[in-house]
C-alpha positions as a LaTeX table, in Angstrom:
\begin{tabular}{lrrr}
\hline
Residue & $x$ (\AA) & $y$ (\AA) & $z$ (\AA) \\
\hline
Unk1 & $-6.04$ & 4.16 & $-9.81$ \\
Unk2 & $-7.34$ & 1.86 & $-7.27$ \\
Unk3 & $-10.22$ & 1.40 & $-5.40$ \\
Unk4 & $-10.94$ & 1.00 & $-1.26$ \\
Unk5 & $-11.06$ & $-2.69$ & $-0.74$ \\
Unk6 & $-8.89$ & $-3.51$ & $-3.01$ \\
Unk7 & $-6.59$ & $-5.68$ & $-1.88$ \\
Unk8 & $-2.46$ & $-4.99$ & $-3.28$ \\
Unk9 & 1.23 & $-5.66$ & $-3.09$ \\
Unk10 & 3.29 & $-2.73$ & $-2.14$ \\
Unk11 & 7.20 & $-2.38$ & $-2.37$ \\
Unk12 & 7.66 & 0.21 & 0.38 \\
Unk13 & 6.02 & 3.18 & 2.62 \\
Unk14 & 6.31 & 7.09 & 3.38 \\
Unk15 & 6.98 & 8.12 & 6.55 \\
Unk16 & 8.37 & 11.64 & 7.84 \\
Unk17 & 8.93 & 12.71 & 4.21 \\
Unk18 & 11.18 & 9.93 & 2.87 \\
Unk19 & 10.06 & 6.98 & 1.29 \\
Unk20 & 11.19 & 3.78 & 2.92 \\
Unk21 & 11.70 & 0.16 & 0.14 \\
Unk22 & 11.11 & $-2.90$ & 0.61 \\
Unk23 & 13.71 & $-5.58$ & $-0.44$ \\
Unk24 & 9.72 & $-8.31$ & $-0.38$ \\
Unk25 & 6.74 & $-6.93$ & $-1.28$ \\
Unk26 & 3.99 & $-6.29$ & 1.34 \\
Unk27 & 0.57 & $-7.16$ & 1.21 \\
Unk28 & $-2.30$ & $-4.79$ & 2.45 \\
Unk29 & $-5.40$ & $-3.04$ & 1.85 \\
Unk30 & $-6.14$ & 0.32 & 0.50 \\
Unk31 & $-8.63$ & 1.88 & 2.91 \\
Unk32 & $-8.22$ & 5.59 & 1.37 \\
Unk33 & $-5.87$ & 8.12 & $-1.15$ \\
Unk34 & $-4.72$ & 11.72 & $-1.48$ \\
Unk35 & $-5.46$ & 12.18 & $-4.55$ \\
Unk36 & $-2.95$ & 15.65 & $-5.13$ \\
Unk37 & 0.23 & 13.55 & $-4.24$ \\
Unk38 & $-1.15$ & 10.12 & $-5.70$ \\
Unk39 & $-0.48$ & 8.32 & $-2.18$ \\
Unk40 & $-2.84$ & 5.57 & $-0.83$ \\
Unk41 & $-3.64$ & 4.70 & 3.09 \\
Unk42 & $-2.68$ & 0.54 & 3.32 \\
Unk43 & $-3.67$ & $-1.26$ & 6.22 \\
Unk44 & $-0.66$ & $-3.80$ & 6.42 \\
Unk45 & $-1.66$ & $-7.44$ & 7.48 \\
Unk46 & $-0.29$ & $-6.23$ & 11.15 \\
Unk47 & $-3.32$ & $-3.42$ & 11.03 \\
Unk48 & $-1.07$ & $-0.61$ & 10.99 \\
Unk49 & $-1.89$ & 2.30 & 8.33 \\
Unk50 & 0.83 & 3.30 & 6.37 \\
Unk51 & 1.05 & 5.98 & 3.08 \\
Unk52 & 2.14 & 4.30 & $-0.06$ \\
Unk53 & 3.07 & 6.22 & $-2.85$ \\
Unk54 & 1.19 & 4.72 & $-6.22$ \\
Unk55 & 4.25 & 3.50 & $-7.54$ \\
Unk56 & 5.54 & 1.52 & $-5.17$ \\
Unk57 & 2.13 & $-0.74$ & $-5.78$ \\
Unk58 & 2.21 & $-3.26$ & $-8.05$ \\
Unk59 & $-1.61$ & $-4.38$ & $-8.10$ \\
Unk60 & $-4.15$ & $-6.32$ & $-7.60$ \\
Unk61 & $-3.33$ & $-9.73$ & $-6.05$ \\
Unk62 & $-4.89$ & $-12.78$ & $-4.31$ \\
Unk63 & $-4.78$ & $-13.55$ & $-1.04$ \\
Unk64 & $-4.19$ & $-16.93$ & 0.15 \\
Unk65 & $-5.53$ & $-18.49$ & 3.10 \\
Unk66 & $-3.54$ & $-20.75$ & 5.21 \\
\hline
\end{tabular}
């Protein structure tokens, strides 16, 4: 389970009922969950929100500035 603030990789997004994968993983923060369908709210580094199913994210990472 993760924690708002926590900053993760994800490998795709839900939108409209189908679940959309990414060939590069995505880098965002979780700013809220459902917890009945294990899905997380990521802002993306572009500021848009999208739902991320919990296993499409692999984890805790570090962000590098530059």
């Amino acid at each position: 389970m993760y924690k708002a603030g926590e900053t993760v990789r994800y490998w795709g997004v839900k939108t409209g009922g189908l679940t959309w994968l990414s060939a590069e993983a995505l880098t965002g923060k979780i700013i809220g969950q459902q917890r009945e369908e294990r899905i997380y709210k990521i802002e993306g580094q572009s500021g848009t929100v999208q739902d991320v199913p919990e296993r499409l994210i692999d984890g805790d990472c570090e962000v590098k500035a530059g």
